[in-house]
N, C-alpha and C positions, 0 to 999 in steps of 0.2 A: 619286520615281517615274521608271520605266525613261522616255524623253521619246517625244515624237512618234507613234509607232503607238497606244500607251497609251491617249494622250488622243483618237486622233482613232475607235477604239471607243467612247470614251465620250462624245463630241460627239456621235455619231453616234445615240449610243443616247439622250440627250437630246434630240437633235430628233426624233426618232419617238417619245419623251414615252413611255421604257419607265420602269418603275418599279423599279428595281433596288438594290443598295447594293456598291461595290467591294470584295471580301475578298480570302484568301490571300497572295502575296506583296505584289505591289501595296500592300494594306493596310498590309503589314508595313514598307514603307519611309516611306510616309506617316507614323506611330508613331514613326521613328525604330530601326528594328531591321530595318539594310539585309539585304538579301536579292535577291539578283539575278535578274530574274524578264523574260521576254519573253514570259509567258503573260498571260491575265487572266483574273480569278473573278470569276463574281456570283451574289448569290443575289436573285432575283428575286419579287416578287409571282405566285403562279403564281392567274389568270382567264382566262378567254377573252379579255379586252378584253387584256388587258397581253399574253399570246399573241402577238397578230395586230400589236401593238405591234414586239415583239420579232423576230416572224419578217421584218420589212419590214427592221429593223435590220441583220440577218444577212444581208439580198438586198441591200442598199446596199452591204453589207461584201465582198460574194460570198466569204461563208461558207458552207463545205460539212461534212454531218456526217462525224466520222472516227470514231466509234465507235458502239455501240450502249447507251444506246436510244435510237429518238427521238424529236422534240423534240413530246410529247403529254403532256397535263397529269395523264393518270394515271398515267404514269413518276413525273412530278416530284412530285408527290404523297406519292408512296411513300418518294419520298428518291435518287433515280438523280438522277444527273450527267450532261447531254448536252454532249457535245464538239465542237467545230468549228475547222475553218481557215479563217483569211481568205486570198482572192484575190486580192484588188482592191491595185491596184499597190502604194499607197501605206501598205499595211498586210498585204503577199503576207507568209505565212509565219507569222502570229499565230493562236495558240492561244487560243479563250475557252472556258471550262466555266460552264455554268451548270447552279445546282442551288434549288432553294425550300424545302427542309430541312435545317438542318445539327444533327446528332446530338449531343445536349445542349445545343441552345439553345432561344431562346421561337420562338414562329409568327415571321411575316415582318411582322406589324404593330408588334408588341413592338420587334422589332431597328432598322423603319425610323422609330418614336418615340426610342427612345436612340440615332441616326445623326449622325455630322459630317458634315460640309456644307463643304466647305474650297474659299473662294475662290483659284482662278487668278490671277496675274499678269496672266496674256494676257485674260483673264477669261472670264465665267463660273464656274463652280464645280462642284464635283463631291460624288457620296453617297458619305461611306465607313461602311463597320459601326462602332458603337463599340467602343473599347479593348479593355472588356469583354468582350462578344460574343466580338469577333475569336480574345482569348485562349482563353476557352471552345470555340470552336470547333477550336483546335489541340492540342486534348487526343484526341489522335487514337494510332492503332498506328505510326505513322513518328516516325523519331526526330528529323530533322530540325523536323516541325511543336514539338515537348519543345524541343528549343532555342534556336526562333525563340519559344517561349512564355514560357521565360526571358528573353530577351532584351529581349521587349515589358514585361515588369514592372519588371525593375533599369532601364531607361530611364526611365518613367515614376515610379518612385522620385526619379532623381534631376532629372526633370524638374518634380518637383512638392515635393520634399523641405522649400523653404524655405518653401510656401505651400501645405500641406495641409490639406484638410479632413478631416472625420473619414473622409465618404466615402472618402475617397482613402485612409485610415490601415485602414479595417477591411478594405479590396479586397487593399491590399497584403498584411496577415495573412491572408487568406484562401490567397490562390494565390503569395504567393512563395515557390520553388523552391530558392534559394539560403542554404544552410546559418548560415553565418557574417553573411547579412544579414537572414535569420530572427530569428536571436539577439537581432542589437540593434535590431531593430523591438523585442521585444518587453520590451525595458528601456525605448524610448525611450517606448514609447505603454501601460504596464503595464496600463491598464485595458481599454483596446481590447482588450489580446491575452487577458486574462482574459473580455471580454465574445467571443471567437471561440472560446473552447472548444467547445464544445457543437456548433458547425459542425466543427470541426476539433481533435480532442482531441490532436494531434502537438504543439501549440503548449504542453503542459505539457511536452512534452519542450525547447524552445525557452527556455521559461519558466526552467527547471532547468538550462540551458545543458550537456544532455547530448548532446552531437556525434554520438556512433556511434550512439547511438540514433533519433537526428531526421534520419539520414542513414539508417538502412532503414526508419523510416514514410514517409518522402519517396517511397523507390523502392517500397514498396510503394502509398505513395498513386498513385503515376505506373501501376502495373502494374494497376492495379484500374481506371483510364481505358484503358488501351490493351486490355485483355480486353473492355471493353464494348463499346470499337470498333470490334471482331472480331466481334461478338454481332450487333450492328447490321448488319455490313456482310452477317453472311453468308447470308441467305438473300436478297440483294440480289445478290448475286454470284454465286448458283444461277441466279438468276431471268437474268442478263447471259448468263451460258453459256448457256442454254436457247436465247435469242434468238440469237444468235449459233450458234450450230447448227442453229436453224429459219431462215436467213437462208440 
């Protein structure tokens, strides 16, 4: 994690006892799938109480909003992102987005039950989204989110290769990306990948070790997520302009 401004958002938002969980890049180096990031995401419990939480976080911070919409709960609601800059010396120049819906994932109560929780050195600790989540969340229309999505999976392969559970064995066939490590998932684990058919019928091409073929169900599986999240975004992004014109 990028050090210092990072954490001291998130101390911060800790002591004003917001209920939040760290995503996007941030996330992504946590995981191991570096990505160089001076911004920070969260997605939040969107209440009144966690609210009034958060807006005190953001007056500590002297954060200012730099886009629209803002920061009311029936924005967030809907699924808008409100954006802000920090002021305050020791954090001048930081970028935070916060959103309480991310577009194919569960509510914020589901994501903040399967959350890490990763103790500090310096201590204390911090909420991040799980693995899971995180990835599903990056199944977005930017290409950049496709290759950090990659990246969060072959890590986590090889981070967990020698001591997998099954859990770990059917997530991997579910959502890896990677042609040639597709394949011998699915030699290695035959039944696993016979038991993910039915979620995922690409893996008979996998199964069959048919290359050219498991390489356009791929990009079409990939194109059938970034069309939805064009679908999703766009009357969200009607709705942005609007305001941004009546502004």
């Amino acid at each position: 994690m990028t050090p210092n401004p990072i954490l001291k958002v998130l101390f911060t938002f800790r002591k004003r006892r917001v209920k939040c969980l760290l995503i996007g890049g941030q996330a992504c180096i946590i995981y191991g799938a570096a990505e160089f990031s001076r911004d920070s995401d969260f997605v939040i419990l969107s209440n009144a109480k966690n609210l009034k939480c958060l807006q005190r976080a953001l007056e500590d911070l002297g954060a200012e909003l730099i886009y629209v919409p803002p920061l009311e709960m029936r924005y967030l609601k809907k699924g808008h992102a409100c954006h802000f800059r920090c002021n305050r010396e020791d954090v001048k120049g930081l970028r935070i987005d916060i959103i309480s819906k991310l577009r194919g994932c569960d509510s914020f109560a589901e994501l903040w039950r399967r959350k890490n929780t990763i103790s500090l050195k310096s201590g204390g600790s911090i909420d991040v989204i799980g693995i899971k989540d995180l990835v599903q969340s990056k199944k977005t229309q930017r290409d950049k989110d496709w290759l950090m999505l990659k990246r969060l999976i072959d890590n986590d392969i090889i981070m967990h290769k020698y001591k997998a559970t099954k859990g770990h064995i059917l997530w991997w066939l579910q959502e890896c990306r990677d042609v040639n490590l597709l394949i011998e998932l699915t030699k290695k684990y035959p039944l696993a990948a016979k038991e993910c058919i039915a979620r995922r019928p690409l893996l008979k091409s996998a199964i069959a070790s048919k290359v050219k073929k498991l390489n356009k169900e791929l990009r079409d599986e990939e194109e059938l997520e970034r069309q939805k999240d064009k679908d999703y975004w766009a009357p969200l992004r009607k709705e942005l302009e609007d305001l941004r014109h009546n502004r």
